[in-house]
C-alpha positions in Angstrom: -5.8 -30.2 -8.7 -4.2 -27.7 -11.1 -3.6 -27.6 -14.5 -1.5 -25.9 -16.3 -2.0 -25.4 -20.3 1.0 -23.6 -22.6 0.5 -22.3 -26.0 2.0 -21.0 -29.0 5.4 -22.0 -29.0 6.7 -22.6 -33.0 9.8 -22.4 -35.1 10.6 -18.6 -35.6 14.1 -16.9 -37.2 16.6 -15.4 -35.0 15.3 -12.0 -34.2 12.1 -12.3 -34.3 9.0 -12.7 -32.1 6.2 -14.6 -30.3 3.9 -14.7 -28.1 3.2 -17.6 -25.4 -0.1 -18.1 -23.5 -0.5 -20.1 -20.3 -3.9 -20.9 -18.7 -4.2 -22.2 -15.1 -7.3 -24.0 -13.9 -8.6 -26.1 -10.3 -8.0 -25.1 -6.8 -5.1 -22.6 -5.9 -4.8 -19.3 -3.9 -5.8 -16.8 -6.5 -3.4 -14.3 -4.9 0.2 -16.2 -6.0 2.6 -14.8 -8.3 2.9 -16.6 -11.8 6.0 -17.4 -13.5 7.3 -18.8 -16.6 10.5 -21.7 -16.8 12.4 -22.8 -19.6 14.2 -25.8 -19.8 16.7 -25.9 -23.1 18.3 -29.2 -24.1 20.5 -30.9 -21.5 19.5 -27.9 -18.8 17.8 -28.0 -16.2 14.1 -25.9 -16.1 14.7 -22.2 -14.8 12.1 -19.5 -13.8 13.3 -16.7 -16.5 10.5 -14.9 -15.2 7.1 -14.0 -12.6 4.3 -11.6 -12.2 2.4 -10.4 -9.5 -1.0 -10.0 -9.1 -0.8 -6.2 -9.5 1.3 -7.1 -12.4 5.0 -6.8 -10.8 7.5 -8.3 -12.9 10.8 -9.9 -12.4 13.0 -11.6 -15.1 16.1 -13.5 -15.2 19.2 -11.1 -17.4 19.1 -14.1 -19.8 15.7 -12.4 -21.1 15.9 -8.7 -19.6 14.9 -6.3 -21.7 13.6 -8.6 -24.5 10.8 -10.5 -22.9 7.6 -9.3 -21.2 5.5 -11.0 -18.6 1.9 -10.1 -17.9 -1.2 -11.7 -16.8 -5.2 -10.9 -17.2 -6.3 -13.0 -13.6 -5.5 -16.5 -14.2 -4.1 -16.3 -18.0 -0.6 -15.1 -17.7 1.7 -14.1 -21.5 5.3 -14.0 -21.9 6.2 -11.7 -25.1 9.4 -12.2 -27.0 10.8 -9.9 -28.7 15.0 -10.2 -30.5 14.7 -14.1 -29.7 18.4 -16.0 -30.1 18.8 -19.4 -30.7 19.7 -19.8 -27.2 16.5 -18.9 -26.5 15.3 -22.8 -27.7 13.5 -24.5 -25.0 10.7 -25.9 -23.8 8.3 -23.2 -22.0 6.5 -23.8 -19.1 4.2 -22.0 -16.6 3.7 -22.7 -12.5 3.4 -20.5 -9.2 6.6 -20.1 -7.9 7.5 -22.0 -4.8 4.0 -24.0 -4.7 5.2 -27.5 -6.0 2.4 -28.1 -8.1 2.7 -30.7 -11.0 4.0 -28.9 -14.2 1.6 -29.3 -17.7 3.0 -30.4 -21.0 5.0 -27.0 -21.7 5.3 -25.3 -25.1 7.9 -25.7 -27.6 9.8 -22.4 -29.3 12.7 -23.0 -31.5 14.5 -20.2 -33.0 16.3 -21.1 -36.2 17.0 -19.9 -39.6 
């Protein structure tokens, strides 16, 4: 089984910035890309963005240029920089394309 675990989502003001965490656990091919979703209220969950194992990134133009996406092995980080209320969502993290089941997600809400 895999878990997934998100972290440090909180209230912050328009422009500014946070940092989530995501920490995977259990039984999966070490070599899959990582990726973060969103899911804002009545939408549907989205994959904004994804890393590599040699730290390739891709990112949805929702979040281009103001997000970041690393990962140190099996601890991936989504930086956030200029965040807009449209930005309010749940965060989640999964491998792309491998079905597993998602964790609780993390909660950011940008508001003044």
């Amino acid at each position: 089984q895999v878990q997934f675990v998100e972290s440090g989502g909180a209230l912050v003001q328009p422009g500014g910035s946070l940092t989530l965490s995501c920490a995977a656990s259990g039984s999966f091919f070490r070599g899959l890309a990582m990726g973060w979703y969103r899911q804002g209220p009545g939408k549907e969950r989205d994959l904004i963005a994804s890393v590599t194992v040699h730290g390739g990134a891709n990112y949805d133009d929702s979040v281009l240029g103001r997000f970041t996406i690393s990962r140190d092995r099996n601890t991936m980080y989504l930086q956030m920089n200029s965040l807009k209320p449209e930005d309010t969502a749940i965060y989640y993290c999964n491998f792309p394309g491998q079905n597993y089941a998602w964790g609780q997600g993390t909660q950011v809400t940008v508001s003044s």
